[in-house]
C-alpha positions as CSV (number, residue, x, y, z in Angstrom):
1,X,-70.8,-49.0,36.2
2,X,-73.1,-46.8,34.2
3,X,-73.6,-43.3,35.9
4,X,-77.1,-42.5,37.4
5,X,-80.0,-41.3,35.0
6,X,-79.9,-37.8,36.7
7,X,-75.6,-37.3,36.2
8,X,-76.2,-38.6,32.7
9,X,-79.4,-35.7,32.0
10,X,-76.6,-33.1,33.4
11,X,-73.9,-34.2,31.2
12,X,-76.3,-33.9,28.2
13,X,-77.3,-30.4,29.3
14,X,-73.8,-29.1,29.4
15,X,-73.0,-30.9,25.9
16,X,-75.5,-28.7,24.7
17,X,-75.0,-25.5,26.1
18,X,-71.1,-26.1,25.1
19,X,-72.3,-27.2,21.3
20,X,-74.4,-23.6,21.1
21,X,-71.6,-21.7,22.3
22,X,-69.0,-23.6,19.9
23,X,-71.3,-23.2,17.1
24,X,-71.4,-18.8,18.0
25,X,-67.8,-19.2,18.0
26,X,-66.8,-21.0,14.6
27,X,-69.6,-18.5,12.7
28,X,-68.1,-15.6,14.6
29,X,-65.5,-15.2,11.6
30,X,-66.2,-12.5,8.5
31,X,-64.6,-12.3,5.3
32,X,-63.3,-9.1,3.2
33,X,-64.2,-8.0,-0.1
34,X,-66.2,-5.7,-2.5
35,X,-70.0,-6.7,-2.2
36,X,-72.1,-5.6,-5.2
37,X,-75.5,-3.9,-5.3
38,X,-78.4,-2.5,-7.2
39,X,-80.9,0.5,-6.9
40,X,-84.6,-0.9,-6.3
41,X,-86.0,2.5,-8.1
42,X,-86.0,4.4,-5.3
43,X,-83.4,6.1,-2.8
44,X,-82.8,2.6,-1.4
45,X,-79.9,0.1,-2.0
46,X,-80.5,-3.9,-3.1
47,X,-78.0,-6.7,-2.4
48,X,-77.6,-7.9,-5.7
49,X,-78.7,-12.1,-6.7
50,X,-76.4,-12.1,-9.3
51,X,-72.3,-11.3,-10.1
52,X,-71.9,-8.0,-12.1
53,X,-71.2,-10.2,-15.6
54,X,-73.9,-10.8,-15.4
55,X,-76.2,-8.6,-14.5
56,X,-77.2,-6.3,-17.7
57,X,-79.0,-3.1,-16.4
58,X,-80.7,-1.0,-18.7
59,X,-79.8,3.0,-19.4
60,X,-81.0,5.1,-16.2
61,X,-80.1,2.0,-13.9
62,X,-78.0,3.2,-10.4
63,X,-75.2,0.1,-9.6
64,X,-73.1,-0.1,-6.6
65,X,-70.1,-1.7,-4.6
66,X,-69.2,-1.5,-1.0
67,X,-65.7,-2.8,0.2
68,X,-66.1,-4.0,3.8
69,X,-66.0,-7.4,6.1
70,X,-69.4,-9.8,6.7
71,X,-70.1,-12.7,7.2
72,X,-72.7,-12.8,4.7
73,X,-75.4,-10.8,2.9
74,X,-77.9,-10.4,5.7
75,X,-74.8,-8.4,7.5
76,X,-72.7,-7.2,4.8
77,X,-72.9,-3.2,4.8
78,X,-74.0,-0.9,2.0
79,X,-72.8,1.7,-0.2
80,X,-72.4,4.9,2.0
81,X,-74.5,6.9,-0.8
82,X,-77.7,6.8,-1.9
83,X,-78.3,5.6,-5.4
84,X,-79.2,8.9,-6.9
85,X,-79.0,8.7,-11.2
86,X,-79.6,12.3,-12.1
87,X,-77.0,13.5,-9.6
88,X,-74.4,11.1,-10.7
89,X,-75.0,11.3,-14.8
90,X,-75.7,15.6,-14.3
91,X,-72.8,15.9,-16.3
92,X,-72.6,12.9,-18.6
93,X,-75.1,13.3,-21.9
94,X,-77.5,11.1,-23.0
95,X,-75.9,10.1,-26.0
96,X,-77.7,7.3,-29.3
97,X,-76.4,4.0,-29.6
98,X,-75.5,4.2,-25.3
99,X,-76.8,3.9,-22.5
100,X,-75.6,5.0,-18.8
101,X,-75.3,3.8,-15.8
102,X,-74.4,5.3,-12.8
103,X,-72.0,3.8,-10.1
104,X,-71.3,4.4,-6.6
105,X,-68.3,3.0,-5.4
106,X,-67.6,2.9,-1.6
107,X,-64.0,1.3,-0.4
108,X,-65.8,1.4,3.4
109,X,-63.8,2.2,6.5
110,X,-60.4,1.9,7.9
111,X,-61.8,-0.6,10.4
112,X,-62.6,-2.8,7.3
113,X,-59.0,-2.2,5.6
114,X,-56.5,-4.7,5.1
115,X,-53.5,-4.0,7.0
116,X,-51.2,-1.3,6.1
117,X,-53.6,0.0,3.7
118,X,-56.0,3.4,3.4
119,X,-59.3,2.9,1.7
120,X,-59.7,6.1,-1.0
121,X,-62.5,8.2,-1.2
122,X,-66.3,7.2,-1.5
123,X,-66.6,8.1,-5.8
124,X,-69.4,7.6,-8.0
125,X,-68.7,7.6,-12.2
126,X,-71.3,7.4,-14.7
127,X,-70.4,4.9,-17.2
128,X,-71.5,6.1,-21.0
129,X,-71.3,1.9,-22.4
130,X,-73.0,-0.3,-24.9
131,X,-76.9,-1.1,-24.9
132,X,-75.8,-4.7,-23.6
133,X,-73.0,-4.2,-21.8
134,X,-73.1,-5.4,-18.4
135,X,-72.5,-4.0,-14.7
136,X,-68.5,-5.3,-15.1
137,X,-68.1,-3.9,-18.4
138,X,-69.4,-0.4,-17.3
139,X,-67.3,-0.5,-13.7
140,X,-63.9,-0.7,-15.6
141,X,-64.8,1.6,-18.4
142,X,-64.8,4.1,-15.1
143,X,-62.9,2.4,-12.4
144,X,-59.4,0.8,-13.6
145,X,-58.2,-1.1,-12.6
146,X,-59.8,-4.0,-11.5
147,X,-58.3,-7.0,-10.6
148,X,-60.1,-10.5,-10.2
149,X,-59.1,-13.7,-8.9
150,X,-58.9,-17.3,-10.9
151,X,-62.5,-17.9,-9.5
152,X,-64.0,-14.5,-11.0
153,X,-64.2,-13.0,-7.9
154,X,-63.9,-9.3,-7.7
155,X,-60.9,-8.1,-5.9
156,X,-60.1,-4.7,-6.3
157,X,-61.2,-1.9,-7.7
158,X,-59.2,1.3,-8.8
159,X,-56.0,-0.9,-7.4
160,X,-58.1,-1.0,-4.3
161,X,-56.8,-3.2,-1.9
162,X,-53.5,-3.9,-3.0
163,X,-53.2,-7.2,-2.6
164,X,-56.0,-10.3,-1.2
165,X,-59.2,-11.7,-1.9
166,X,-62.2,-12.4,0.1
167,X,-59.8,-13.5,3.0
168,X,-61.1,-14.6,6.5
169,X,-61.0,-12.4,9.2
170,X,-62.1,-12.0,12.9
171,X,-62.0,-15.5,13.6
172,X,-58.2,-16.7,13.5
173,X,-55.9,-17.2,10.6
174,X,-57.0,-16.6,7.4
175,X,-59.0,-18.7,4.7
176,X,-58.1,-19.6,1.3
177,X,-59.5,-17.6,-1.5
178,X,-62.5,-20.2,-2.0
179,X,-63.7,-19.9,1.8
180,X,-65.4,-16.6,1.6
181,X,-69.0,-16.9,1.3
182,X,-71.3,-17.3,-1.9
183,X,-72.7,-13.7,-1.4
184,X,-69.6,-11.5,-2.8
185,X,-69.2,-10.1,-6.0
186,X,-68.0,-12.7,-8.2
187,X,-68.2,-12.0,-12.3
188,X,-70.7,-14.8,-12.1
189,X,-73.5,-15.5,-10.4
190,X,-72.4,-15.4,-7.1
191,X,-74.2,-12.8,-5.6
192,X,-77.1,-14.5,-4.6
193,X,-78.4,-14.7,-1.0
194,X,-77.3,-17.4,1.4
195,X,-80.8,-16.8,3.9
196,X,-78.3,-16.9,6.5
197,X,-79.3,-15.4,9.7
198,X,-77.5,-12.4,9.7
199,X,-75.5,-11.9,12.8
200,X,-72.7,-14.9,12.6
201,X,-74.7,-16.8,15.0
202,X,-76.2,-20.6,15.1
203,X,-79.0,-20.8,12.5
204,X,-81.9,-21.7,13.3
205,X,-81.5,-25.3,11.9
206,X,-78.6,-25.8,15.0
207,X,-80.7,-23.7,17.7
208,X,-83.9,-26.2,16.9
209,X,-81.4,-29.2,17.4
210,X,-80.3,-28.0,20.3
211,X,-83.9,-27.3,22.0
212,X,-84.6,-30.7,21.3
213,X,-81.8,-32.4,23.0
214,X,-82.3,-30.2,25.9
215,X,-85.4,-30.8,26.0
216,X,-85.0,-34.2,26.3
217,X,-82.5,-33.7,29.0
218,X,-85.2,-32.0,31.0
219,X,-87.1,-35.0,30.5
220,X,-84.5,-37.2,32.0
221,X,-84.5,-35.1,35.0
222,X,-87.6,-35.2,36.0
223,X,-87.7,-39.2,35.3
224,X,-85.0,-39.8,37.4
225,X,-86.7,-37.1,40.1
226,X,-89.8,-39.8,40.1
227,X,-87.6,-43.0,40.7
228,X,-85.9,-41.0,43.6
Protein backbone atom coordinates (compact mmCIF):
# COMPACT_ATOMS: atom_id res chain seq x y z
CA UNK A 1 0.00 0.00 0.00
CA UNK A 2 1.32 3.35 -0.99
CA UNK A 3 2.39 5.55 2.14
CA UNK A 4 0.24 8.64 2.88
CA UNK A 5 0.96 11.94 0.91
CA UNK A 6 2.31 13.63 4.14
CA UNK A 7 5.04 10.38 5.06
CA UNK A 8 5.95 10.65 1.36
CA UNK A 9 6.57 14.89 1.53
CA UNK A 10 8.88 13.93 4.75
CA UNK A 11 10.74 11.29 3.02
CA UNK A 12 11.45 13.80 0.24
CA UNK A 13 12.58 16.43 2.67
CA UNK A 14 15.13 14.27 4.30
CA UNK A 15 16.41 12.93 0.78
CA UNK A 16 17.20 16.36 0.35
CA UNK A 17 18.70 17.60 3.25
CA UNK A 18 20.90 14.12 3.16
CA UNK A 19 21.77 14.94 -0.79
CA UNK A 20 23.15 18.74 0.41
CA UNK A 21 25.15 17.28 3.06
CA UNK A 22 26.59 14.41 0.71
CA UNK A 23 27.25 16.84 -1.91
CA UNK A 24 29.50 19.19 1.13
CA UNK A 25 31.09 16.01 1.86
CA UNK A 26 32.38 14.60 -1.63
CA UNK A 27 33.66 18.45 -2.52
CA UNK A 28 35.15 18.64 0.91
CA UNK A 29 38.47 17.09 -0.67
CA UNK A 30 41.67 19.42 -1.96
CA UNK A 31 44.43 18.63 -3.96
CA UNK A 32 48.33 19.58 -3.73
CA UNK A 33 50.51 21.32 -6.04
CA UNK A 34 52.34 24.46 -7.26
CA UNK A 35 49.59 26.98 -8.46
CA UNK A 36 50.97 29.76 -10.79
CA UNK A 37 50.36 33.49 -10.87
CA UNK A 38 50.91 36.83 -12.33
CA UNK A 39 51.39 40.55 -11.11
CA UNK A 40 48.24 42.74 -12.25
CA UNK A 41 50.77 46.01 -12.29
CA UNK A 42 50.38 46.70 -8.96
CA UNK A 43 51.34 45.23 -5.46
CA UNK A 44 48.58 42.69 -5.94
CA UNK A 45 48.77 38.91 -7.08
CA UNK A 46 46.60 37.36 -10.28
CA UNK A 47 45.64 33.70 -10.54
CA UNK A 48 46.97 33.03 -13.74
CA UNK A 49 44.30 31.73 -17.14
CA UNK A 50 46.89 30.11 -18.63
CA UNK A 51 49.95 27.29 -17.84
CA UNK A 52 53.48 28.98 -17.67
CA UNK A 53 54.44 27.59 -21.46
CA UNK A 54 52.51 29.48 -22.29
CA UNK A 55 52.33 32.52 -20.97
CA UNK A 56 55.13 34.93 -22.55
CA UNK A 57 55.54 38.06 -20.23
CA UNK A 58 57.26 40.85 -21.39
CA UNK A 59 60.75 42.39 -19.60
CA UNK A 60 59.64 44.16 -16.25
CA UNK A 61 56.78 41.49 -15.73
CA UNK A 62 56.59 40.08 -11.79
CA UNK A 63 55.54 35.93 -12.08
CA UNK A 64 54.77 33.78 -9.22
CA UNK A 65 54.09 30.16 -7.76
CA UNK A 66 52.68 29.09 -4.45
CA UNK A 67 52.89 25.34 -3.39
CA UNK A 68 49.86 24.67 -1.16
CA UNK A 69 46.39 22.42 -1.08
CA UNK A 70 42.83 23.79 -2.75
CA UNK A 71 40.30 22.69 -4.01
CA UNK A 72 40.34 25.14 -6.79
CA UNK A 73 41.28 28.67 -7.85
CA UNK A 74 38.68 30.57 -5.91
CA UNK A 75 40.52 28.98 -2.69
CA UNK A 76 43.89 28.20 -3.69
CA UNK A 77 46.27 30.58 -1.61
CA UNK A 78 48.92 33.07 -2.93
CA UNK A 79 52.44 33.76 -3.04
CA UNK A 80 53.46 34.93 0.57
CA UNK A 81 55.24 38.07 -1.23
CA UNK A 82 54.20 40.83 -2.96
CA UNK A 83 55.07 41.04 -6.56
CA UNK A 84 57.61 43.79 -6.29
CA UNK A 85 60.09 44.04 -9.76
CA UNK A 86 62.61 46.59 -8.71
CA UNK A 87 63.25 44.80 -5.40
CA UNK A 88 63.67 41.45 -6.98
CA UNK A 89 65.77 42.54 -10.31
CA UNK A 90 67.92 45.43 -7.78
CA UNK A 91 70.75 43.37 -8.54
CA UNK A 92 70.26 41.87 -11.94
CA UNK A 93 71.19 44.46 -15.08
CA UNK A 94 69.16 45.34 -17.67
CA UNK A 95 71.08 43.92 -20.28
CA UNK A 96 70.23 44.12 -24.82
CA UNK A 97 68.99 41.28 -26.52
CA UNK A 98 67.11 40.22 -22.73
CA UNK A 99 64.59 40.81 -20.94
CA UNK A 100 63.81 39.99 -17.00
CA UNK A 101 61.45 38.76 -15.19
CA UNK A 102 61.09 38.51 -11.74
CA UNK A 103 59.84 35.36 -9.74
CA UNK A 104 58.60 34.75 -6.47
CA UNK A 105 58.54 31.32 -5.41
CA UNK A 106 56.64 30.30 -2.27
CA UNK A 107 56.75 26.28 -1.31
CA UNK A 108 53.72 27.38 1.39
CA UNK A 109 53.45 25.90 4.90
CA UNK A 110 54.18 22.74 6.73
CA UNK A 111 50.42 22.20 7.01
CA UNK A 112 50.43 22.04 3.17
CA UNK A 113 53.59 19.55 2.96
CA UNK A 114 53.51 16.16 1.86
CA UNK A 115 54.42 13.84 4.53
CA UNK A 116 57.84 13.57 5.77
CA UNK A 117 58.88 16.55 3.93
CA UNK A 118 60.02 20.43 4.89
CA UNK A 119 58.96 23.07 2.46
CA UNK A 120 62.34 25.45 1.82
CA UNK A 121 62.41 28.97 2.18
CA UNK A 122 60.01 31.52 0.40
CA UNK A 123 62.83 32.81 -2.66
CA UNK A 124 62.42 35.08 -5.36
CA UNK A 125 65.22 34.98 -8.60
CA UNK A 126 65.18 37.32 -11.39
CA UNK A 127 65.44 35.40 -14.53
CA UNK A 128 67.85 37.44 -17.30
CA UNK A 129 66.07 35.18 -20.54
CA UNK A 130 65.24 35.65 -24.20
CA UNK A 131 62.70 38.36 -25.57
CA UNK A 132 60.25 35.35 -26.18
CA UNK A 133 60.88 33.08 -23.72
CA UNK A 134 58.15 32.16 -21.69
CA UNK A 135 57.24 31.99 -17.72
CA UNK A 136 58.68 28.06 -17.80
CA UNK A 137 61.67 28.80 -19.61
CA UNK A 138 62.60 31.72 -17.26
CA UNK A 139 61.53 29.53 -13.84
CA UNK A 140 64.17 26.83 -14.62
CA UNK A 141 66.89 29.12 -15.87
CA UNK A 142 66.64 30.15 -11.86
CA UNK A 143 64.92 27.37 -10.14
CA UNK A 144 66.33 23.73 -11.08
CA UNK A 145 65.15 21.58 -10.98
CA UNK A 146 61.82 21.11 -12.03
CA UNK A 147 60.20 18.19 -12.56
CA UNK A 148 56.81 17.67 -14.56
CA UNK A 149 54.46 14.87 -14.92
CA UNK A 150 53.39 12.97 -18.42
CA UNK A 151 50.48 15.45 -18.48
CA UNK A 152 52.69 18.74 -18.27
CA UNK A 153 51.77 19.42 -14.97
CA UNK A 154 54.17 21.12 -12.80
CA UNK A 155 55.39 19.16 -9.97
CA UNK A 156 58.30 20.44 -8.30
CA UNK A 157 60.33 23.04 -8.18
CA UNK A 158 63.98 23.29 -6.88
CA UNK A 159 63.39 19.30 -6.12
CA UNK A 160 60.48 20.57 -4.16
CA UNK A 161 58.35 18.04 -3.11
CA UNK A 162 60.27 15.05 -3.59
CA UNK A 163 58.08 12.90 -4.89
CA UNK A 164 53.85 13.32 -6.14
CA UNK A 165 51.69 15.35 -8.23
CA UNK A 166 48.57 17.13 -7.69
CA UNK A 167 47.37 14.27 -5.32
CA UNK A 168 44.08 14.31 -3.36
CA UNK A 169 43.92 15.10 0.00
CA UNK A 170 41.52 15.86 2.97
CA UNK A 171 38.95 13.82 1.65
CA UNK A 172 40.16 10.03 1.84
CA UNK A 173 42.67 8.14 -0.14
CA UNK A 174 44.37 9.75 -2.72
CA UNK A 175 43.55 10.55 -6.50
CA UNK A 176 45.28 9.69 -9.54
CA UNK A 177 47.52 12.28 -11.08
CA UNK A 178 44.65 13.35 -13.65
CA UNK A 179 42.02 14.03 -10.64
CA UNK A 180 43.41 17.36 -9.46
CA UNK A 181 41.52 20.19 -10.80
CA UNK A 182 41.96 22.20 -14.17
CA UNK A 183 43.28 25.25 -12.15
CA UNK A 184 47.10 24.08 -11.35
CA UNK A 185 49.98 24.92 -13.09
CA UNK A 186 50.25 22.70 -16.01
CA UNK A 187 52.95 23.79 -19.01
CA UNK A 188 49.77 24.23 -20.92
CA UNK A 189 46.91 25.93 -20.64
CA UNK A 190 45.56 24.77 -17.64
CA UNK A 191 45.48 27.46 -15.44
CA UNK A 192 42.32 28.87 -16.25
CA UNK A 193 39.51 29.42 -13.72
CA UNK A 194 36.97 26.75 -13.03
CA UNK A 195 34.08 29.66 -11.50
CA UNK A 196 33.86 27.29 -8.88
CA UNK A 197 32.45 28.58 -5.75
CA UNK A 198 35.30 28.69 -3.66
CA UNK A 199 34.81 27.01 -0.37
CA UNK A 200 34.48 23.10 -1.48
CA UNK A 201 30.90 23.38 -0.99
CA UNK A 202 27.57 22.57 -3.31
CA UNK A 203 27.53 24.97 -6.26
CA UNK A 204 24.99 26.82 -6.79
CA UNK A 205 23.74 24.69 -9.72
CA UNK A 206 23.10 21.63 -6.77
CA UNK A 207 21.81 24.27 -3.96
CA UNK A 208 19.11 25.56 -6.74
CA UNK A 209 18.10 21.84 -7.30
CA UNK A 210 17.75 21.24 -4.03
CA UNK A 211 15.42 24.43 -3.20
CA UNK A 212 13.27 23.22 -5.72
CA UNK A 213 12.60 19.75 -4.54
CA UNK A 214 12.15 21.02 -1.11
CA UNK A 215 10.08 23.29 -2.12
CA UNK A 216 8.00 20.99 -3.66
CA UNK A 217 8.00 18.94 -0.61
CA UNK A 218 6.57 21.85 1.33
CA UNK A 219 3.95 21.84 -1.17
CA UNK A 220 2.98 18.33 -0.45
CA UNK A 221 2.59 19.10 3.04
CA UNK A 222 0.41 21.47 3.07
CA UNK A 223 -1.80 19.50 0.39
CA UNK A 224 -2.01 16.63 2.45
CA UNK A 225 -2.69 19.21 5.65
CA UNK A 226 -5.97 20.29 3.37
CA UNK A 227 -7.32 16.69 2.66
CA UNK A 228 -6.77 16.05 6.60
Amino acid sequence: MRPPLRTAAVLVLVGAVLAVLGVGSAQAAGYRYWSFWESDGGKSWTYATQGPSVVRPDDGAVQGFRFSVSADSQDSAQPRRAPDFGAVCADTPAKDGLKRIALVIDPGTAADAPDGEKPPAPRTACARVAPDASTAEALASVAKPLRYDSAAMLCAISGYPRSGCGEQVDGGSDGPESSVPATASTAGDGGATDGGSGGGGPSVGVLTGVGAVLVLGVAAVLQARRRR
